[in-house]
Structures are given as structure tokens and as C-alpha cells.
N, C-alpha and C positions, 0 to 999 in steps of 0.2 A: 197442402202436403208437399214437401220435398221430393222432388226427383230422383230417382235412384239413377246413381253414372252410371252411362253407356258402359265404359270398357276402365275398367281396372288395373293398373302396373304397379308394381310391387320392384322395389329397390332392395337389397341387403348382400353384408360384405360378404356374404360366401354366393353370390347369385355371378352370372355367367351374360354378357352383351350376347350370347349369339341364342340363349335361351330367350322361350316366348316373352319373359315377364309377368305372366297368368298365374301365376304362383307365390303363396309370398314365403315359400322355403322349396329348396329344391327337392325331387320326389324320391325314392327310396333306389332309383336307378341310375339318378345324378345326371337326369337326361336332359331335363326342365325346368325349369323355377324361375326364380328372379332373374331381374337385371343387376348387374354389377355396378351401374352407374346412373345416376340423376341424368346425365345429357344422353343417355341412352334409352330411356323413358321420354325424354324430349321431343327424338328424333321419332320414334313409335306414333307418338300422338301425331306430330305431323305428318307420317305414312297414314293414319286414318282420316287426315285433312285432306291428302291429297287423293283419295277414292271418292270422299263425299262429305259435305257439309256436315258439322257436327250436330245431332239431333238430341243427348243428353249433358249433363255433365262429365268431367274427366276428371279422377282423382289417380296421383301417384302416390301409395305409402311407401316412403324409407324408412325400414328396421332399424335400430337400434347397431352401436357401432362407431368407428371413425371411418371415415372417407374420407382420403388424401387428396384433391385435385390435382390435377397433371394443367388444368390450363382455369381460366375464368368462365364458371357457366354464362351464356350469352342466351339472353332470349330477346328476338327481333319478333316483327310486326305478324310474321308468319307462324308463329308460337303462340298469336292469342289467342284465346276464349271468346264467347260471343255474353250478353249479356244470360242469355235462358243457359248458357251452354258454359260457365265458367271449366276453368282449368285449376286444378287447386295440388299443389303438391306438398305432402304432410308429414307428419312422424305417423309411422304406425302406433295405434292407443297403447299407450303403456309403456312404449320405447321411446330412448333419446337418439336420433340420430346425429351425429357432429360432420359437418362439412367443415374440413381446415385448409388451409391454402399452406400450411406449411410443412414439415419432415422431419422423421425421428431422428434425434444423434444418436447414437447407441451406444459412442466409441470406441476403442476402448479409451477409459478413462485412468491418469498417470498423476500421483501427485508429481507437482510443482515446487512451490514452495511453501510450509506452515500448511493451510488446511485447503488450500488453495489447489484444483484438480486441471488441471490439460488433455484438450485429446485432439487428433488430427484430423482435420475434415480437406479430405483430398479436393475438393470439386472447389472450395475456396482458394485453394493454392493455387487453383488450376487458373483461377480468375472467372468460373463459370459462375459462380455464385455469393453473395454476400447479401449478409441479413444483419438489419438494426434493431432486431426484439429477439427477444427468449423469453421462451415462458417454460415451466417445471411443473409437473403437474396441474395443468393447467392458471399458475398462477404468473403474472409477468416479473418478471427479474427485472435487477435494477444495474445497467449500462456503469461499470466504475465510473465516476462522479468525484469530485472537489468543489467545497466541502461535503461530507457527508450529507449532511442536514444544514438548512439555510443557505447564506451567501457570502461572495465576498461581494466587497467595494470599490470602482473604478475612483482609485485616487484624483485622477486627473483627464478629463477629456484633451487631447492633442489634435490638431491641425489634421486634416483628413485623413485616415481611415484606422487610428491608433488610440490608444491611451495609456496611461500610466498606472498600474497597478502597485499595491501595497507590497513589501517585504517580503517575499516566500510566497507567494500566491502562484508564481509559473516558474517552472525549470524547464530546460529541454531534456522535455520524456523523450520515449522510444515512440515512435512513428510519432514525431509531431505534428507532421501535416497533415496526421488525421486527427489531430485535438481538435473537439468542436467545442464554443465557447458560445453559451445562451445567456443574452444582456437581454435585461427587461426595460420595458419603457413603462408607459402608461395603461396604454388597451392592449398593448401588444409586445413581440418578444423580437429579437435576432436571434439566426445562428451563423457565427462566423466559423471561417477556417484560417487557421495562421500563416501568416504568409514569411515574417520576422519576427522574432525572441530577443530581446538586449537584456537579459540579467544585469546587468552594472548600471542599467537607465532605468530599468524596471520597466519597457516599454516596449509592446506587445501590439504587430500591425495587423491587419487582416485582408485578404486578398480581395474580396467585393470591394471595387472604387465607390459605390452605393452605399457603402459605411457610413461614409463621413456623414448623412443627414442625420445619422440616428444616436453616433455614439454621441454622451453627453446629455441627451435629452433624454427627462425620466418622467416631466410633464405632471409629478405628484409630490414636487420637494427632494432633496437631497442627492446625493448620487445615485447612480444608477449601480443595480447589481447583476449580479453574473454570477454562474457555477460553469464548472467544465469538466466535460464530458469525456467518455473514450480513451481513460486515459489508462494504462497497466498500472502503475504507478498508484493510484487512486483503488485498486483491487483491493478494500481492507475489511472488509466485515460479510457476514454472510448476505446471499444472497445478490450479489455481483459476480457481473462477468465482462470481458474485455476477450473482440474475438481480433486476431493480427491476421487481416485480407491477404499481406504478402506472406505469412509463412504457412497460414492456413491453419492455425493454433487458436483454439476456443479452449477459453480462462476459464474457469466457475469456481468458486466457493458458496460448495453445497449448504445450503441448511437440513441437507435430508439427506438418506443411505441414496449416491450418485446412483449406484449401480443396478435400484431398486427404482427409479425415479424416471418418469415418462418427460423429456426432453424434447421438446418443438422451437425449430426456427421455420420461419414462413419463410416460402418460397415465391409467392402470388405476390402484388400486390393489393388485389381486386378479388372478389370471391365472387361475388355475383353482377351481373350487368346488364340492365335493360334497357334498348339502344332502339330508341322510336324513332320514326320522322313525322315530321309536320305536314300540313295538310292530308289528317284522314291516314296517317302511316304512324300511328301512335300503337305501341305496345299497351293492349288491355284486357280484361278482365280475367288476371293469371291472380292464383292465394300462393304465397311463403309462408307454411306454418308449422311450428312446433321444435323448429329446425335448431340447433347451437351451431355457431357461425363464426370459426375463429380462425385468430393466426394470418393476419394477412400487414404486407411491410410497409415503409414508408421511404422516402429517396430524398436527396438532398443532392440540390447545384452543385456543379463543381467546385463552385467558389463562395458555396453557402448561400444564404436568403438575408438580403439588408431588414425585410420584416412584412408582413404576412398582409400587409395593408389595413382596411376598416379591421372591425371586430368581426372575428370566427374566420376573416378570409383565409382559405389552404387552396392552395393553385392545385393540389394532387388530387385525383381520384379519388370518392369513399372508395371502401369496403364491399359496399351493397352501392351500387348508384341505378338510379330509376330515373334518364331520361325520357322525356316525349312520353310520360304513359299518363294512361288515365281509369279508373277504377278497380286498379291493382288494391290486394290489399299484401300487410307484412304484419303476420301478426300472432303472437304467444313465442316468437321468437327471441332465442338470449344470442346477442354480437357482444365477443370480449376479446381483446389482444388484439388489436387493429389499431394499425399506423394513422390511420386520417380519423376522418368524422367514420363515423358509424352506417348510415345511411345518407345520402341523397339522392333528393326528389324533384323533378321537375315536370309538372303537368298538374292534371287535376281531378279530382272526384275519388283521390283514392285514401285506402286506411295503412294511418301505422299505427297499430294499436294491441295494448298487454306484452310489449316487448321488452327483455332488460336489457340496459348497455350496461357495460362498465368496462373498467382497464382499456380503457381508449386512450391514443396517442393525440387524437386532433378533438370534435365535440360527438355528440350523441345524433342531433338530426340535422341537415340542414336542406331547406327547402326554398326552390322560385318556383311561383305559379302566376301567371297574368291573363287568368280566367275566375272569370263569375263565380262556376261552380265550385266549389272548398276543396282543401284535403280535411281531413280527421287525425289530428295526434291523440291519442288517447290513451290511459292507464298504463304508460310506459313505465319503467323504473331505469331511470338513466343515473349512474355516480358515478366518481373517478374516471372524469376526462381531463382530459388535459395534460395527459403524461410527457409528451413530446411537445403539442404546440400549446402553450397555457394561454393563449389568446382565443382558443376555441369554447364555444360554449355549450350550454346541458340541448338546445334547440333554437335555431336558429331561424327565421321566418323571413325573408328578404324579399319582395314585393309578389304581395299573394296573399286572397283572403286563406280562410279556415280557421279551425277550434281545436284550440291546444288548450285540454281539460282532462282533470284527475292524473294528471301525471306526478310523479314526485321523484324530484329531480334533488341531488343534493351531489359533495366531494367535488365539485366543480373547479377548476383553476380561474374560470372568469364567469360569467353571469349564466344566472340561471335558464331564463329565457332572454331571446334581443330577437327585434321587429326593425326593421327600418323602408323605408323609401328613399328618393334622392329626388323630391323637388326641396327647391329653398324657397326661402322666406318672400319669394319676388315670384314666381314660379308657380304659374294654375297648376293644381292636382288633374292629373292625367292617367288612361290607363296604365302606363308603364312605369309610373313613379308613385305609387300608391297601393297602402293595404285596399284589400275587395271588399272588407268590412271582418275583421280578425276580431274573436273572441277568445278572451284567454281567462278560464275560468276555474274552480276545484282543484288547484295543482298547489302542493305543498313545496317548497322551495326552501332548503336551509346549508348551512355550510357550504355558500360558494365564494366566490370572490379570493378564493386563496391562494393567486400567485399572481395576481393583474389588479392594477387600482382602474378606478375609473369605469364601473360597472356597477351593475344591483343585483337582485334578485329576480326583479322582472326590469328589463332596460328597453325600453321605447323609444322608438325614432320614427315614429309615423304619423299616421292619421286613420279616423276612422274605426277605434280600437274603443273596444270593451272590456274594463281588467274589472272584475268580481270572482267577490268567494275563494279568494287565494291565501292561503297561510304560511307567510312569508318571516324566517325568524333566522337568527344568528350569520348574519351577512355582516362580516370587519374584512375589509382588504387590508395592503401591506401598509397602505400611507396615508394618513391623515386630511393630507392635504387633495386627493380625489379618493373619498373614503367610497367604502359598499354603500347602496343606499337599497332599503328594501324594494322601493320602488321608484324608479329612474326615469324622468320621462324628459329627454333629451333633444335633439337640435330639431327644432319644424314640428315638434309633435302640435296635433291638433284634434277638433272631431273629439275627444277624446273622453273616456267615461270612466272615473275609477270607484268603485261601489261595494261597501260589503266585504274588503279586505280586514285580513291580523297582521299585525306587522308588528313584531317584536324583537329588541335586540340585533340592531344592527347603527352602524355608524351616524347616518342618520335616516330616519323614516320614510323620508319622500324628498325628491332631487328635483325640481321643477327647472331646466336650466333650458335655455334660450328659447323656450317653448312658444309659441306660435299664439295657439288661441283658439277658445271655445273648449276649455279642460276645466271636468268639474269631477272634484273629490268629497262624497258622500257619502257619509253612514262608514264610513272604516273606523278602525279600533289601532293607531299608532304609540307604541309602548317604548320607553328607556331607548331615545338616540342617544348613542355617546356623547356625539358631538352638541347636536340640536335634532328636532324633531323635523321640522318642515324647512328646505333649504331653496329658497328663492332666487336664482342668479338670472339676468339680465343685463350682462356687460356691456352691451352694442345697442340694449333699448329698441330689441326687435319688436315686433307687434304687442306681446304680451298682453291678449286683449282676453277678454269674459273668461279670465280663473277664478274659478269657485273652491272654497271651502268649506262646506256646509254641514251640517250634524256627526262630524266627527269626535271622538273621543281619543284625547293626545296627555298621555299620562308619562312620566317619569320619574326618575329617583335620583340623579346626579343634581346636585345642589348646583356646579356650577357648569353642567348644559344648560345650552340656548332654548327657548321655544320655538323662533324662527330666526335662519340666518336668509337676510336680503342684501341681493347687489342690483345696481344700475340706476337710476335716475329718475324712474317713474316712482309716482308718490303714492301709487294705487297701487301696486304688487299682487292684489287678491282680492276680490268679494269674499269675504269672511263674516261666516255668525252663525250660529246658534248651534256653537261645539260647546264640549265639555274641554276645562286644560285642569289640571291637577299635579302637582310634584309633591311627592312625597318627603324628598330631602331636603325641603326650605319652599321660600316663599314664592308667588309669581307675579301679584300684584306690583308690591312695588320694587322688587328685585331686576336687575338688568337681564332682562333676557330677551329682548331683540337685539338684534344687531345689524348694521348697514343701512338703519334709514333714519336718513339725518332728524335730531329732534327726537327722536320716539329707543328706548331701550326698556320699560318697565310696561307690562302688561294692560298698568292704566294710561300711561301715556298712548300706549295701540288702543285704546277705544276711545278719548278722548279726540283724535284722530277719525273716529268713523267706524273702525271696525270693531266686528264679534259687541254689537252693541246688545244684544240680547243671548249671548255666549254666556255661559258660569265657568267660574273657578268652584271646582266642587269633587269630592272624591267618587268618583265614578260607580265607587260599591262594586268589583269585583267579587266574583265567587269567591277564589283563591288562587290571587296573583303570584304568590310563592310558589304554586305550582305550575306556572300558566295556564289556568285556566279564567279565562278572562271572559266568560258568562258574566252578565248583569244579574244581579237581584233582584228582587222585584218593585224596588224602593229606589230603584237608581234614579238620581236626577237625570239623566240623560235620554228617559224616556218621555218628561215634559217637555223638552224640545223637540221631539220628532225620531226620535234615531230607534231604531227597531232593531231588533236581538238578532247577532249575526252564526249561522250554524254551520260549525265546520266539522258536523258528523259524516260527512258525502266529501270532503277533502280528502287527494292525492288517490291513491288506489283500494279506497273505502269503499264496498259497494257497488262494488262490477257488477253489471247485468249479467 
């Protein structure tokens, strides 16, 4: 039987810091009641730390309302919970409470020009203040931009930190030096700031000496693009706005009655912060729940960012960041309108779990841990990241076991989930360069990869990894040439176990590239790669040692995709057998459809060769493919080979306990 909390504090916007807190509305004499503040409940609890050990648990309800912060809540080592004796602070049942880190404009608001509205924010004039987001009604606005939609083209890469753009693509606007210009690469993105403008050369420099490694390089075929940012100029359609830091003049072109319409710029960068130390000073057993978590900003060098480094890297602050803890949990929490990632996490044993992200600037989670014991992601709903940094991803796991399961992740600008370590190919698996044993399971993943090539849906760079039960579909990046792959298992991956996947509708199915060894793919269901189904690369003829292929089901309809593309010099690329292959738009026997291994292009030339010697070419007998629903019959040849019916009724946030 649960414990009933020792002492109860109640939070809400009409409650009073010098009142008890014992109340959770003030009493008919306005003597008493709430606290006015989450860190005023804080400090209470550790007034009762500091009399005597805590002997129940401690629950804070905040009522329903916004709560403005004036600074970032900090909770330190002093602030935790004991295991019997957690600290939990909540929404009261039935209420929303919102924590923002940001503040109302109110204006007054003045047309400008056409439908386009102005109003004067003194504290920006002042140089006290400047903010990179707007949100309207809790929804975020879109920064005036060129072009609207899509990109332009760098004509021409130039000798260090320039290039040549096309026709019309840059004039000199008003406040140039604050034109930010975002060039994409491969995994990752720049943002420059202009340093020169030559209209007559069409040639445009940037003030980072750090440029030069990046502009040019797009690492997916053709040029590299770019849109830019910040600009008055670019102010044309609804829902833009451009704020001028030196006059103190904030643009909008409303989509809604201005004057009727709740208007937030963030103030904070940071909403929440939990700031452990090491050796036994670790921040623990504290719950965040039920809480909305918005409005907080993002900041940019002086002279811009050359590019973000690896995949997901952001040198700034989450939102929410949780270092040194352990058995925290954060959870039925919604984080929206935030400059970085969403959350990060550093420690271990704890939950982030039934939380939504969305409208995120950087990714949704991102986590180190280099302990035995796991964290728990679970039943998140994380979409639409990537607003600001499109190299950030839906979650992020960077050396640290745990179980990132039932999540459903989609709207993503680059991969859905990404894992990595950093031993190489030469290099014993240590504890600091290795997953602790990562499962990544029941998580529905679709629509990501939509502004970064060179990623998947699930993208792996480790070892040690368990990918099952994932329903993985509609992954196309920008470029063909480093397409989305549903499932990407990438540089040193090893250990590794892939089982019991749907992968449908994306560029190609599975990305096996520089992979290490001891990777086996079983019993998955890979449907219509564009490109090819299974993509083999080994350019450098790393280890590439015991890859398995084994009772898969690899179905398509493009007559002239690949079944497998391979590169590198080894003759063995796979242990392959006893899948099912089927194309519905032409043949596979004796049609060409491998590619890159010398001698071998037509399906019988690959078994004559050794492989899939007990494999069929056979129609796999779907339920009804037309609607994806890609059940077997009960007549399927696929189940004489071994392969067992894959159930994705408990996939993504199916079935919460």
C-alpha cells in the first residue's frame, strides 16, 4: 500500500511566497493559501530537511494557470528525495499548469505596412533583451525567411569563407549583419553571419574563419543549400515576424485578431536544471509531472557556428537538462517552443516517460550515461524538431545503456533515433566508449529525415544493441546519394541484433555501412526501397565479419530498384538464406538487381555464388499491402522457412500500462 505524503504544498497563480502553502486556494480572509511559486515550495521542503530527515513522501500540486519564471528553477543535491521518501511535484488532478520561461507582448500594436503589424518593446532598445522565437497562441512563428519554402543553391563554392550565389538570391537588406544564412551539409547544418555582400560578383563572405571547411561540402551530390534568415525584407506571408534588436521594433503578420492573441517571446534560456555532482552528490529521487514546459531561447556566436559537429551535437543548454542524477523521473510532461533539445540527461536509473515534445528548435532527448544501471525512454510523443538546428534528432543516446521503447517519434529534420560510441575499428570496447547493452524496441518512427541526408529512422553507431518490434515507414531525405534508410547501422556497429522489424517506404530498407561485425538481421518484414532494399557498403574492407541475413521478408514494386546495393572488395558481404524476395513490378531471378559485386547482378547469379541457397522468390501472401497491412496469411510461404508473424499491435504509444 502506498504511503500517504508527509506534508503537502500547493502552488497556484493567485497563492502568496509568504503564505503557509497548506492550502491549495487561498481562504476566505486571503490570509493563507498557496505558494505563488514552484521554487517556493522548493525551498519549504528543504526547511523540513533541514529540522529532520524525511520520514514520508513530499508531493507539490501546481494548479492550473501560466507561470512566468523570473530565473531557471535549480534543483541541487540538497533538493533530493530519498528512495522510500521521494519528492514529486505535479499538476493538481484536472489542472494544466504551464511553466514558460518566456513574457507577454501586449503592445500596443500599429500597422506597418499591407497586413504586416509593429509594436515597440522598450527593453529590446534598451539592449536588455533579445529573443530568437515567437510563439501566438501557443504556436511558434516562423522567423521572415528566403525562400519561403525550400532552398536556394550555392552556385559556386570560393576560396575560404565565401561563395557565389545565383541572381537575386542576396541584396543588402536593412540590418545585414544580422542576416543569418543556414547551409546544409550532409549530417549537419551552418549558420553563418555576413561579413561582405558584392551584388555585381554575386559573392557573399562570412565572418567564421571556420567556414571555409564546410562551405562546398554537401557530402550527398550536388550543391549545397541554404535559406536565410532574419531578414525584414523576406516579412511576406502570414505568420512571420522579424524583431530589429537596434530599434526595438517587433514585425508580425498576424494570421489571427493581434489584439485578441496571447503573444510569448522567451526570456530564459533554460526552464529547469538539475545540477548533481559526482561521487555520491548526484540529484535523486525528485518526479516532474503533468507540467507544460514552454518558451525558452536559443543564442548564437558572434560570428555564427561553422556546424554542430557529430549528429544531434548542440553545444547550448537543453530546456530541461538533468545532470549527475539518478532515479529522477519526468513524466506525462508536454516541452514545446524550445531553442535546444528538449531534455538532457546525464546519469542513470531514471524515467523519461508519456511525455510530448514538439515545436523544438534542436531534438526531443538527448542522453550520456556510463553506468550499468539504464535510463527508461518510454511512451514519449516527440515530432517537429528540428526547427532551428536540423541536424538534431527525435533521441539521442550517446554512450549509455537503456530502453527506448513505445515511443513514436515522427516530423523529425534528421533521424529518428541515433546511438553511438567512439571506439574504432582497431580499438577494444571499453566502458566509456560503448553502449551498456541499449534496447530499442515498440517505437513507431516515420516522417523523419526531412532536412538532413545521411541518417535513418533508427541510425546506429554502436554495439551491443537490440533493435526489435519497431515500425519503421516513410523515411526519403533530400538526396539520393546519402538517402534515409529505415534502419542505418553505421561506422563500428557491432554486437548487434536486428529482429522482428516493418520497414516500409523509405529510400532504402537497411544501410549496413562500415559495420564492424557480429550483426544479424532476422525475421524483419523490408518493403518498397526506392532505391534498393539492403545496402552493403564497405569501402576501406573494415572487418565486415559474421552479417547475417536470415528469415527475412524483402518485398518490392519498383521494377528497376535494386535488391541489394554492395561496395568494397570482400566476396562474402553477408551470410544469407532462408528469406523470402518478391517484386511485384517485374522479375528478380534473372533481372539485374545487385549491384557492386563483381560477376554477380541477377538473383540467380547471387545463389549460384552461395547465397540464400534455400531462400524463395515467392509472393509473401500479405494480408493487404495496399493498405499496409503487411500480416501474413496463413498460407504464406515464409512460414516454411522459419519466419514467425511479426505483431505490431503494442507498437509506439499502444497500450500504456
Amino acid at each position: 500500500m502506498s504511503k500517504e505524503p508527509q506534508a503537502t504544498f500547493f502552488v497556484a497563480t493567485n497563492g502568496n511566497d509568504a503564505w503557509s502553502g497548506k492550502l491549495a486556494a487561498p481562504n476566505a480572509e486571503k490570509t493563507d493559501g498557496p505558494f505563488a511559486t514552484v521554487v517556493r515550495a522548493k525551498d519549504a521542503i528543504r526547511e523540513i530537511k533541514a529540522k529532520q530527515s524525511l520520514s514520508e513522501p513530499v508531493t507539490v500540486m501546481v494548479r492550473g494557470g501560466t507561470y512566468f519564471l523570473n530565473d531557471t528553477i535549480v534543483f541541487v543535491q540538497e533538493d533530493s528525495g530519498t528512495k522510500d521518501c521521494p519528492i514529486t511535484y505535479m499538476a493538481y488532478p484536472g489542472e494544466k499548469p504551464v511553466l514558460s520561461g518566456g513574457k507577454r507582448i501586449t503592445g500596443p500594436w500599429k500597422p506597418y505596412e499591407g497586413k504586416i503589424m509593429v509594436c515597440s518593446i522598450e527593453e529590446v532598445k534598451e539592449g536588455k533583451w533579445n529573443f530568437r522565437q515567437l510563439s501566438v497562441n501557443g504556436k511558434r512563428q516562423t522567423r521572415a525567411r528566403m525562400p519561403d519554402e525550400g532552398y536556394y543553391f550555392i552556385e559556386e563554392a570560393l576560396s575560404g569563407t565565401s561563395f557565389r550565389f545565383k541572381e537575386g538570391d542576396f541584396r543588402k537588406w536593412h540590418n545585414l549583419n544580422d542576416v543569418e544564412v543556414l547551409v546544409f551539409h550532409s549530417w549537419n547544418e551552418s549558420r553563418f553571419l555576413i561579413s561582405e555582400l558584392d551584388e555585381e560578383a554575386r559573392t557573399v563572405k562570412f565572418l567564421d574563419p571556420k567556414a571555409s571547411h564546410v562551405i562546398g561540402w554537401s557530402g550527398g551530390g550536388g550543391p549545397n543549400r541554404y535559406y536565410i534568415e532574419n531578414v525584414l525584407e523576406g516579412l511576406d506571408q502570414p505568420g512571420e515576424w522579424y524583431l530589429d534588436r537596434h530599434t526595438g521594433e517587433l514585425y508580425y503578420w498576424p494570421a489571427e485578431d493581434i489584439e485578441k492573441a496571447e503573444v510569448i517571446a522567451p526570456v530564459l534560456n533554460q526552464l529547469i536544471r538539475f545540477e548533481g555532482g559526482l561521487k555520491e552528490q548526484y540529484v535523486q529521487y525528485i518526479n516532474i509531472r503533468g507540467f507544460t514546459l514552454s518558451d525558452a531561447d536559443w543564442t548564437l556566436p558572434e560570428k555564427g557556428y561553422p556546424d554542430c559537429g557529430d549528429v544531434g551535437d548542440i553545444v547550448e543548454p537543453s530546456a530541461i537538462t538533468l545532470k549527475n542524477v539518478r532515479y529522477c523521473t519526468l513524466e506525462d510532461n508536454c516541452i514545446r517552443n524550445v531553442g535546444t533539445y528538449a531534455i538532457e540527461l546525464t546519469g542513470y536509473g531514471n524515467r523519461i516517460v508519456g511525455n510530448e515534445i514538439y515545436s523544438i528548435g534542436g531534438g526531443g532527448i538527448i542522453s550520456r550515461n556510463y553506468d550499468e544501471e539504464c535510463n527508461v525512454f518510454s511512451y514519449n510523443h516527440i515530432h517537429h524538431c528540428g526547427e532551428v538546428y536540423p541536424s538534431a534528432v527525435g533521441i539521442n543516446i550517446d554512450d549509455g545503456g537503456g530502453v527506448v521503447s513505445h515511443n513514436l517519434i515522427h516530423d523529425i529534420s534528421h533521424s529518428g533515433v541515433y546511438t553511438r560510441h567512439w571506439a574504432t575499428a582497431n580499438q577494444p570496447i571499453e566502458r566509456e566508449n560503448q553502449e551498456q547493452g541499449l534496447i530499442i524496441e515498440y517505437n513507431e518512427i516515420y516522417e523523419v529525415m526531412q532536412k538532413i541526408n545521411d541518417g535513418g529512422g533508427l541510425f546506429v553507431r554502436d554495439s551491443n544493441i537490440i533493435i526489435r518490434n519497431n515500425l519503421i515507414h516513410d523515411v526519403f531525405s533530400f538526396s539520393n546519394r546519402c538517402p534515409g534508410w529505415g534502419i542505418y547501422l553505421g561506422c563500428e556497429t557491432r554486437d548487434t541484433v536486428v529482429e522482428n522489424n516493418l520497414v516500409y517506404r523509405a529510400r532504402e530498407g537497411v544501410h549496413v555501412w562500415y559495420a564492424d561485425r557480429n550483426i544479424t538481421m532476422e525475421n524483419n518484414i523490408f518493403i518498397d526501397g526506392e532505391i534498393s532494399q539492403i545496402n552493403y557498403q564497405n569501402p576501406q574492407n573494415l572487418r565486415h565479419e559474421n552479417v547475417k541475413l536470415l528469415r527475412n521478408i524483402i518485398c518490392y514494386a519498383k521494377a528497376d530498384a535494386l535488391l541489394f546495393r554492395i561496395s568494397g572488395e570482400r566476396s562474402n558481404p553477408v551470410e544469407s538464406d532462408y528469406n523470402v524476395f518478391f517484386c511485384t513490378g517485374g522479375a528478380i531471378v534473372k533481372a539485374p538487381v545487385i549491384q557492386g559485386l563483381p560477376g554477380v547482378s541477377t538473383f540467380e547469379e547471387w545463389q549460384k555464388r552461395g547465397f540464400d541457397k534455400h531462400s524463395l522468390v515467392a509472393d509473401p501472401l500479405f494480408v493487404d499491402a495496399a493498405n499496409d497491412d503487411y500480416s501474413l496469411k496463413p498460407d504464406s510461404p515464409a512460414f516454411k522457412l522459419g519466419f514467425k508473424p511479426i505483431d505490431i499491435s503494442k507498437v509506439g504509444l499502444r497500450q500504456r500500462s
